[in-house]
C-alpha positions as CSV (number, residue, x, y, z in Angstrom):
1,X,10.4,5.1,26.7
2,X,11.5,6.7,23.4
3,X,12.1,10.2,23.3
4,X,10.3,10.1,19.9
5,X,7.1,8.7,21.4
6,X,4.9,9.1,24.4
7,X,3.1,5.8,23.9
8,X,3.7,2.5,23.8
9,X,2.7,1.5,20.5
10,X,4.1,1.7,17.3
11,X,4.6,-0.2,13.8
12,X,7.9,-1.1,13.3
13,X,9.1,-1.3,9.5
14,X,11.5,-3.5,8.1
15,X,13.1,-1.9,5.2
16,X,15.4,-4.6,4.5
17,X,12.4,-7.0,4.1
18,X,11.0,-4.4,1.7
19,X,14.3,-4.5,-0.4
20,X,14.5,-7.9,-0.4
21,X,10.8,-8.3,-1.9
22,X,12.0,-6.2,-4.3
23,X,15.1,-7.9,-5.6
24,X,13.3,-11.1,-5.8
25,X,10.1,-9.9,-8.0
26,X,12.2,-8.1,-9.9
27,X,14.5,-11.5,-10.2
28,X,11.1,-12.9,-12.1
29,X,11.4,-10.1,-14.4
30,X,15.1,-9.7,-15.4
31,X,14.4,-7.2,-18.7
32,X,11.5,-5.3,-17.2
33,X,11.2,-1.6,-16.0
34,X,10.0,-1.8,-11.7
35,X,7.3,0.4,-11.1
36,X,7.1,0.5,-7.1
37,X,3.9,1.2,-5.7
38,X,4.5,4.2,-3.0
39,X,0.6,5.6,-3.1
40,X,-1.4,6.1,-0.1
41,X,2.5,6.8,1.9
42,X,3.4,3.9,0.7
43,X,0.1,1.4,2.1
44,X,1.0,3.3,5.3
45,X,4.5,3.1,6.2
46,X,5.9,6.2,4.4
47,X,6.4,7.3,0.9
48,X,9.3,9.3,1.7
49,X,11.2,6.6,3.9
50,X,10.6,3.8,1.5
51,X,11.3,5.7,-1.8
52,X,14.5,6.8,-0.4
53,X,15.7,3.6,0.8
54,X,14.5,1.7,-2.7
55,X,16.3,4.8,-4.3
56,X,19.6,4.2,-2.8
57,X,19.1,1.0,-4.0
58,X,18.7,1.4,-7.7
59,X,14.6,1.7,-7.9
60,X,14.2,4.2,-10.4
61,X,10.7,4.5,-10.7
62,X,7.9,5.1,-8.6
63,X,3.6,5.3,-8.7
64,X,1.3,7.2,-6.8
65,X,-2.3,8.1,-6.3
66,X,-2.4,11.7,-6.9
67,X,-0.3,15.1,-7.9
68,X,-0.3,15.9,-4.5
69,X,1.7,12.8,-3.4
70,X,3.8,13.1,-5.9
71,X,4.6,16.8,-5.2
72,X,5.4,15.4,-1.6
73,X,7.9,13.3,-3.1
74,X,9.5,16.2,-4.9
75,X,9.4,18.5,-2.7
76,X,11.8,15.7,0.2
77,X,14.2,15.3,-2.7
78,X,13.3,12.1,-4.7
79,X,14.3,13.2,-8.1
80,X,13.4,9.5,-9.7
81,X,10.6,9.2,-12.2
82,X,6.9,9.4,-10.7
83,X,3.7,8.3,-12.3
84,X,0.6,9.5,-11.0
85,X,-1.9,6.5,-11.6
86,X,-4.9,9.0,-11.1
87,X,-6.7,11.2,-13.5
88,X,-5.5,14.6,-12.4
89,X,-7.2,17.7,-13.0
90,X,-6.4,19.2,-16.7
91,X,-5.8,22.3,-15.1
92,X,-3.6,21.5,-12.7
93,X,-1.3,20.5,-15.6
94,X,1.3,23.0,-15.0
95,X,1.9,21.8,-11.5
96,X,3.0,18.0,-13.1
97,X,5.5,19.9,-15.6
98,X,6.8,22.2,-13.1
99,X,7.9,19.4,-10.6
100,X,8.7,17.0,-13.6
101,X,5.8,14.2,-13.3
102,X,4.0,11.9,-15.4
103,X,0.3,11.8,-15.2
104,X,-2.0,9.5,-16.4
105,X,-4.6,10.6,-19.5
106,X,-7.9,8.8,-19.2
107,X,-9.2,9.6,-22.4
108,X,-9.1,12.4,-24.9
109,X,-11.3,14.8,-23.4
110,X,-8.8,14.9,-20.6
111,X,-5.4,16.1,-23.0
112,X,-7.5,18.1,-25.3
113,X,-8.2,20.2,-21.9
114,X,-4.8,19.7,-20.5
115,X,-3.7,21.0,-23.8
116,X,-5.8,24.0,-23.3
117,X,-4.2,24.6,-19.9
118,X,-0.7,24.2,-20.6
119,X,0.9,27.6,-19.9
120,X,4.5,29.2,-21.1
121,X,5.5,29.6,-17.4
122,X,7.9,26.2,-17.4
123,X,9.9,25.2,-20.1
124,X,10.0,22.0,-18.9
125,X,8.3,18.6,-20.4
126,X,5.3,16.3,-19.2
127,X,5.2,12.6,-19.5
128,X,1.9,10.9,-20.7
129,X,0.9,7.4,-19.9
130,X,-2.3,6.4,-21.6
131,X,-5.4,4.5,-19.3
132,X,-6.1,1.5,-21.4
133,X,-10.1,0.5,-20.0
134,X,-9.4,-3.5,-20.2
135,X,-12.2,-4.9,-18.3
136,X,-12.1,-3.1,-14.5
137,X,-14.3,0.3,-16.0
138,X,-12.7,2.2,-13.2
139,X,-10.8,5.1,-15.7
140,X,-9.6,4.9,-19.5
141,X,-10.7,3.9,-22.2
142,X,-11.0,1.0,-24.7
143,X,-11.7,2.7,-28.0
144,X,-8.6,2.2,-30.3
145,X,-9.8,5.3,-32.7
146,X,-9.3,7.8,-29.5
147,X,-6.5,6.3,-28.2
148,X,-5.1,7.2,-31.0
149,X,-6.5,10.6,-31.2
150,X,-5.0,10.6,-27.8
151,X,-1.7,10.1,-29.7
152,X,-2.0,12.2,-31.9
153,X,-2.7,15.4,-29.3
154,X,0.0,14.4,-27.1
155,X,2.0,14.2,-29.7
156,X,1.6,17.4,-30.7
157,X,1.9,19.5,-27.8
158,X,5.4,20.6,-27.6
159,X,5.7,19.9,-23.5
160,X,3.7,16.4,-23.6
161,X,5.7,13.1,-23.9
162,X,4.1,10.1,-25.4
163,X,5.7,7.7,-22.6
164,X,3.6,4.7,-21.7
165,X,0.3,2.6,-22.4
166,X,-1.4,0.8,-19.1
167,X,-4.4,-1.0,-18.0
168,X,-5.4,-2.7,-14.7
169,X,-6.0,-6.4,-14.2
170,X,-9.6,-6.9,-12.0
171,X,-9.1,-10.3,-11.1
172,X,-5.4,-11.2,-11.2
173,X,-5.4,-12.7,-7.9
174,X,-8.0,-15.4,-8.5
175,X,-8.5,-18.4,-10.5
176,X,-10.5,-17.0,-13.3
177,X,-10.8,-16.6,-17.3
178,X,-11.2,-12.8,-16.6
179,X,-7.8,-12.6,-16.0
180,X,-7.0,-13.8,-19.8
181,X,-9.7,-11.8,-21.3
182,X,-8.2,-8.7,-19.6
183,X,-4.6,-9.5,-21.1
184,X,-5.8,-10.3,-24.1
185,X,-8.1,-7.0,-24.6
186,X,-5.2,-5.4,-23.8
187,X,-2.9,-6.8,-26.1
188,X,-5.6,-6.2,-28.9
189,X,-6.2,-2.7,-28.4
190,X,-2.3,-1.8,-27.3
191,X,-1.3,-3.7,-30.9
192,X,-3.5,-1.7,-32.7
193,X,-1.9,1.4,-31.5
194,X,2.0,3.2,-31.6
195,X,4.0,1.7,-28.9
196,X,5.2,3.7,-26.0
197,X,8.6,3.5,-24.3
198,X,6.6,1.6,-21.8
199,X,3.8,-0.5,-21.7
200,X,2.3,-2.2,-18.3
201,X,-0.6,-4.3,-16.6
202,X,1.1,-6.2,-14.3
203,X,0.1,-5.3,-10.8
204,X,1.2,-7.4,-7.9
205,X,-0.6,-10.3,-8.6
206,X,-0.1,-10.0,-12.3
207,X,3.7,-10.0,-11.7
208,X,3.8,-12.7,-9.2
209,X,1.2,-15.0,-12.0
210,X,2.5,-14.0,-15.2
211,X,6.0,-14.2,-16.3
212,X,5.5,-13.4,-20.4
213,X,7.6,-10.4,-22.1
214,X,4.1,-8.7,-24.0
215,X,4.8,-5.9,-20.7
216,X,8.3,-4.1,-20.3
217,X,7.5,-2.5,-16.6
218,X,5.7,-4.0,-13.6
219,X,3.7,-2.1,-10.9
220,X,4.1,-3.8,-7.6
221,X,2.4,-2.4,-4.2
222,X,1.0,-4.5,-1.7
223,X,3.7,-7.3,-2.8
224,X,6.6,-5.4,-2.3
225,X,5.5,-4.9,1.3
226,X,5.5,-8.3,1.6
227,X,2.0,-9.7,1.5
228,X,0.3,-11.7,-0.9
229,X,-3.3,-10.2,-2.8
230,X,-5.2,-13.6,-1.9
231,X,-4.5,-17.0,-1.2
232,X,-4.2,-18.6,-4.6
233,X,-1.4,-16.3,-5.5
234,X,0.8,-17.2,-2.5
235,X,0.1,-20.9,-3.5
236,X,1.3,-20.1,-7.1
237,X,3.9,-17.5,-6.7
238,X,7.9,-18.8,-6.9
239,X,8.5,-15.9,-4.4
240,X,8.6,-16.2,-1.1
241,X,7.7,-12.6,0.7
242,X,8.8,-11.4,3.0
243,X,6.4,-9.3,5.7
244,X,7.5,-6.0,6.5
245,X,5.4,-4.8,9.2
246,X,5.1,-5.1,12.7
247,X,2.7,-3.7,15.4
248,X,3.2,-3.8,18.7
249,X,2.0,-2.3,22.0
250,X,2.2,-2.4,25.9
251,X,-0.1,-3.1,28.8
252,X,-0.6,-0.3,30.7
253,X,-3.4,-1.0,32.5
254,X,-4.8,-4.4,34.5
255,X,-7.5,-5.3,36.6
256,X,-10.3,-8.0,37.3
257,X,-13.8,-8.6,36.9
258,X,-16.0,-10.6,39.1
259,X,-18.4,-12.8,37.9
260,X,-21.0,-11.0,36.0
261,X,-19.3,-8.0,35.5
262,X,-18.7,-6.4,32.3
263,X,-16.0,-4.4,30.3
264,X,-16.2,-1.3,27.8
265,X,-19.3,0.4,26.2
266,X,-22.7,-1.0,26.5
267,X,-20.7,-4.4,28.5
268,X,-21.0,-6.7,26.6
269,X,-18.4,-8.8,27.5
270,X,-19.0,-9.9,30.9
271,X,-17.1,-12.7,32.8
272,X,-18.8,-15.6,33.9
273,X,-16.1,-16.1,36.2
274,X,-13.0,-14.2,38.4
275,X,-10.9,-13.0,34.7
276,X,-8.0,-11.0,34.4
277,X,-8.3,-7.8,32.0
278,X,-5.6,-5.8,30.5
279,X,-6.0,-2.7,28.6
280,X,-4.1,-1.9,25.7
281,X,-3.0,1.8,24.5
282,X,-4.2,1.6,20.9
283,X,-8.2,1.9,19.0
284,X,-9.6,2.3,16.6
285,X,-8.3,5.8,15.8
286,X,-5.3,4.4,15.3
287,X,-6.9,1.5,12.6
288,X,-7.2,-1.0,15.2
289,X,-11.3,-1.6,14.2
290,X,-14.0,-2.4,16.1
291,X,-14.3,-5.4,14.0
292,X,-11.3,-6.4,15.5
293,X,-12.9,-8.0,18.8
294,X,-12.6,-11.6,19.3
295,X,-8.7,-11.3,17.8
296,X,-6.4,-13.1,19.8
297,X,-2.6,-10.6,19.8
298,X,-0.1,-12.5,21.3
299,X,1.5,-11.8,25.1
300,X,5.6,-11.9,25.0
301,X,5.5,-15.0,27.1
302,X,3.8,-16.4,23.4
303,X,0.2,-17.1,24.8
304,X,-2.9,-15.9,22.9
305,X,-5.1,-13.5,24.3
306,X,-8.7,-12.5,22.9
307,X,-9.8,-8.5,22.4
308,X,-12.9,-8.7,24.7
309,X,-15.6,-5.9,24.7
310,X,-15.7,-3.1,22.2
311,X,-12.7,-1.5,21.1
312,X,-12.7,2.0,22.2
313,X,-11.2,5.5,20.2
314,X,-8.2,5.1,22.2
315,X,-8.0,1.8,24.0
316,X,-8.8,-2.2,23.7
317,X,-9.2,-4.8,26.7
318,X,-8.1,-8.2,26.5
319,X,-8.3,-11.4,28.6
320,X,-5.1,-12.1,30.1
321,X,-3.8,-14.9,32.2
322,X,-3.3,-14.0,36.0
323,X,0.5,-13.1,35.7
324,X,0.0,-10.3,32.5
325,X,1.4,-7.1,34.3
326,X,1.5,-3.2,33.3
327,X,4.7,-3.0,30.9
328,X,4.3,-6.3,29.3
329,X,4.9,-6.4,25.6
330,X,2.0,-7.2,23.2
331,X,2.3,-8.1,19.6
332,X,-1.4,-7.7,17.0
333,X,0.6,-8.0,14.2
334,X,3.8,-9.8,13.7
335,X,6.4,-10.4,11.2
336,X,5.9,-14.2,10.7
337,X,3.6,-15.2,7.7
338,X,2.1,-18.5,9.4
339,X,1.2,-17.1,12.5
340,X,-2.3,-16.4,14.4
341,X,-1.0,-12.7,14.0
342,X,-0.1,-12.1,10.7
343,X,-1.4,-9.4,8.5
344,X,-3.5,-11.9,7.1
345,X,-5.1,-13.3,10.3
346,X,-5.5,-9.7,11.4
347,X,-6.8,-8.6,8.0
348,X,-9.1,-11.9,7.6
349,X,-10.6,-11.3,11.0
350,X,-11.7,-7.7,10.1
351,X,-13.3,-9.2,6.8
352,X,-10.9,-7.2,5.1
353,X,-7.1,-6.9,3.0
354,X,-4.0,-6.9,3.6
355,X,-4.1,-3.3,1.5
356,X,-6.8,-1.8,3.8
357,X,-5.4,-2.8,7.3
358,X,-2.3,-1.3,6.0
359,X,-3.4,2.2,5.5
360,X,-6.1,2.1,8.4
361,X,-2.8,2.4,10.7
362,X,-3.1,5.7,11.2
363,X,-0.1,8.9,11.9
364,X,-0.7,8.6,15.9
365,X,1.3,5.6,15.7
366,X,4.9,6.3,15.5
367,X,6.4,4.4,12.5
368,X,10.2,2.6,13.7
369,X,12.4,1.9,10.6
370,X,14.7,0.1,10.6
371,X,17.1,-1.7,7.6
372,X,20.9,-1.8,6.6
373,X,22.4,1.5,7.7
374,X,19.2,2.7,9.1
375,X,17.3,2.9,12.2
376,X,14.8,5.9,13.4
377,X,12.0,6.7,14.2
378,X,9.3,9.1,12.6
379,X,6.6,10.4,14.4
380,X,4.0,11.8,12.5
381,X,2.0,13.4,15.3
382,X,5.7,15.2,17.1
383,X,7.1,15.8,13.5
């Protein structure tokens, strides 16, 4: 048993896997700025690890969700440039200068108010990247006149930094016209407007799909993890990813039903004859759903064994052959791309994404890095 955990299941993460991702999207893009994806502690398996590792590594540039991951980024020493892909508050303005960060501006209402709030305290700069409304209608805007209003008041406030223009593709990872509408809104209103030191709508599909030089930075997420947004793109893509992730836990418990009997809440498994059960230390508290019944993880002697029953908080039961013991190891989700336990098997089973099964893997499980130079463990719950 680790010393760094009191439970036998954890996600290990291969950082080298991550790296390589990187080197090989980035190989599609030769000329272009990467923009990696570290939001939401990076889908899961740790902002802070994975930024530093990419960092070492030449990644210059990272996105998150909000001013308060970004602040977490600062404040474990990643001095590389941040872009927060939210709409922060206007008021918290003062926070994104002090800790040197560039935020998003939605639309002109938001930096005329950020204007307002920008206070003498810092005599530092802010970095503005403009939300260009292509087609998703999540945040930004598509009217050329106040974008360039938008200019115009960036521009003019001493501390702001006219630094980028962005959008979002809704439907890069399927076969569809919308994607070409998108781009092409996109070019139309970006054209009609000054240029930025950086202009970007490539997300991980886009940058795995589209290979023209309209963009000069990429945003890749879930792909530099090592998983593919749908199908269709890993059928298209050039690049071969690599998965990162790998979670794994141990029997600690076995016994066996008779005929007729049941296992877990409201029993609705019940064998219909002598079977074998072995519980597992992991629920869905730790992102293992109760959707997840009926998935087959896979015993170390490489047999398949369904969840039966509902999945408890803390616990799942499988169906084991008669030689499963206490201690055996159990893999629900592996490494290998084609297998019954992928992240996409796992994640297709839930009715779900890769992105979402991810960040469902909650801080009781320990996360186990390891990658050239490095191996630890970080547990979130013992930190």
């Amino acid at each position: 048993m680790s010393e760094k955990y009191y439970r036998d299941t954890v996600v290990d993460v291969d950082l080298d896997a991550i790296h390589e991702n990187y080197k090989m999207i980035q190989n599609l893009h030769r000329d272009k700025t990467f923009i990696a994806v570290i939001k939401a502690n990076a889908y899961g398996l740790g902002s802070v690890t994975v930024a530093e590792y990419l960092a070492a590594r030449g990644v210059g540039f990272f996105a998150v969700a909000t001013l308060d991951e970004a602040i977490e980024l600062r404040m474990h020493g990643i001095r590389e440039k941040i872009l927060v892909l939210g709409a922060i508050r206007p008021e918290d303005i003062n926070k994104a200068i002090q800790h040197r960060i560039a935020v998003t501006a939605p639309n002109l209402d938001w930096v005329t108010k950020a204007r307002e709030n920008v206070s003498d305290k810092y005599d530092k700069e802010v970095w503005m990247h403009i939300k260009v409304n292509s087609g998703m209608n999540r945040l930004g805007t598509s009217n050329i006149e106040e974008i360039n209003r938008m200019i115009e008041e960036i521009e003019g406030q001493g501390s702001f930094i006219y630094e980028g223009i962005y959008s979002h593709f809704s439907s890069a990872d399927i076969d569809s016209e919308v994607n070409d509408k998108e781009y092409a809104e996109f070019k139309r209103i970006t054209g009609a407007v000054k240029k930025p030191k950086y202009v970007h709508i490539q997300n991980s599909a886009g940058a795995l799909r589209i290979s023209g030089d309209y963009c000069n930075a990429i945003r890749v997420g879930i792909s530099l993890y090592g998983y593919y947004t749908s199908e269709y793109i890993e059928e298209i893509s050039e690049v071969k990813l690599n998965p990162s992730v790998m979670l794994s836990t141990k029997v600690i418990d076995v016994h066996t039903l008779s005929a007729g009997e049941g296992v877990s809440y409201g029993l609705d498994h019940k064998a219909e004859s002598t079977e074998k059960i072995a519980t597992l230390p992991i629920g869905y508290a730790d992102g293992l759903l109760r959707r997840h019944t009926g998935y087959k993880v896979r015993l170390q002697n490489g047999t398949e064994s369904p969840i039966v029953g509902r999945i408890c908080m803390d616990s799942a039961m499988i169906s084991v052959p008669s030689d499963v013991k206490t201690g055996d190891e159990v893999t629900i989700i592996s490494r290998e791309a084609d297998s019954e336990q992928s992240m996409e098997s796992y994640s297709e089973h839930a009715q779900t994404i890769s992105h979402e099964s991810l960040t469902t893997l909650l801080r009781r499980i320990p996360r186990s890095y390891n990658g050239e130079d490095t191996a630890f463990v970080h547990n979130e719950v013992l930190k």
